[in-house]
C-alpha positions in Angstrom: 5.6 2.8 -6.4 6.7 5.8 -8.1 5.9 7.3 -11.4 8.3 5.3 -13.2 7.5 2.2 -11.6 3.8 2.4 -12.9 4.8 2.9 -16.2 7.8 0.5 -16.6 4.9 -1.9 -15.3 2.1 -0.7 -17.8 4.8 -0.9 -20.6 4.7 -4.7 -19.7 1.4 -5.0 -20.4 -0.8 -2.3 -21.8 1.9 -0.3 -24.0 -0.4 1.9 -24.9 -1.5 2.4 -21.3 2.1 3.5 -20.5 2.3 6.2 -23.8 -0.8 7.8 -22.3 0.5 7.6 -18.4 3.4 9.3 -19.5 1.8 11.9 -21.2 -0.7 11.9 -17.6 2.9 12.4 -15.3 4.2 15.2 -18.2 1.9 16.9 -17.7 1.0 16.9 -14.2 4.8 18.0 -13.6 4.2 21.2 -15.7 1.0 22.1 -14.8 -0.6 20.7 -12.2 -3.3 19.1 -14.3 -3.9 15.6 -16.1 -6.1 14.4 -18.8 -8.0 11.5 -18.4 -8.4 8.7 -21.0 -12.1 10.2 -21.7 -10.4 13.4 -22.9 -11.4 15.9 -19.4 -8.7 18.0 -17.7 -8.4 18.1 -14.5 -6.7 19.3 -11.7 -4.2 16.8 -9.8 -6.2 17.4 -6.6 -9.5 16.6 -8.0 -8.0 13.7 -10.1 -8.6 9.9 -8.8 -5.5 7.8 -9.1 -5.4 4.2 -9.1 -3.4 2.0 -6.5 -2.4 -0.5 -8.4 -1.9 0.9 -12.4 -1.4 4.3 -11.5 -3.0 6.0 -13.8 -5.5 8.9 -13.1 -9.0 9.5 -14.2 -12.2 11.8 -14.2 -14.6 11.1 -11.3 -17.3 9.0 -14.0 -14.0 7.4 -15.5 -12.9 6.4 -12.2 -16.1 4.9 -11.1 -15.9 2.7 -14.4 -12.2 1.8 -13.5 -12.5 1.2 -9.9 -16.1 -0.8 -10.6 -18.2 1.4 -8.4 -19.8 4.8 -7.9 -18.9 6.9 -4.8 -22.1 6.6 -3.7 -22.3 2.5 -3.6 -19.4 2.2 -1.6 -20.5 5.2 0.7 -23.7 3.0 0.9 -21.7 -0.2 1.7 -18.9 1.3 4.0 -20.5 4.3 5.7 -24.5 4.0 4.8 -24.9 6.6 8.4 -22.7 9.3 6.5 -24.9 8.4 3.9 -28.2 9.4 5.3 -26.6 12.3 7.1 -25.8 13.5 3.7 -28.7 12.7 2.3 -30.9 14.3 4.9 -28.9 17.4 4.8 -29.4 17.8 0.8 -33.4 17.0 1.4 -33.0 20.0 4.0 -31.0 22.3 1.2 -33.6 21.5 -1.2 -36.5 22.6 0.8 -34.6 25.9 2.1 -34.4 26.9 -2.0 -38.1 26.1 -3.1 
């Protein structure tokens, strides 16, 4: 679906939804950045954009929205990137103190 699309379907059912994802789209055409519900700017490339209503959020907004934090679906899809990562933070942490 395109831009249009996700608002013509918001207007459907959250009006106030499509106001705002309008204002998200605007603004992401004329400079590169979107505001989230929550009020934080961000850049379009570190922005997380729903699927299915299209809107875009903040990483904590997201993880509200999409009903999980990075980390539990890491833990539930990938859990040996997971302790990679983890062991490699453990390792960073050490090298500073």
């Amino acid at each position: 679906m395109n831009a249009n699309d996700y608002i013509k379907q918001a207007e459907k059912i959250e009006p106030e939804k499509a106001v705002r994802m309008g204002q998200q789209y605007s603004q992401l055409w004329s400079t590169s950045e979107v505001t989230c519900h929550c009020g934080t700017k961000i850049h379009f490339m570190d922005a997380f954009r729903c699927l299915y209503c299209g809107e875009f959020f903040c990483q904590r907004c997201a993880e509200v929205h999409f009903g999980q934090t990075q980390r539990d679906w890491m833990k539930q899809k990938h859990p040996e990137v997971l302790k990679q990562l983890d062991g490699e933070k453990m390792v960073e942490y050490y090298q500073k103190v």
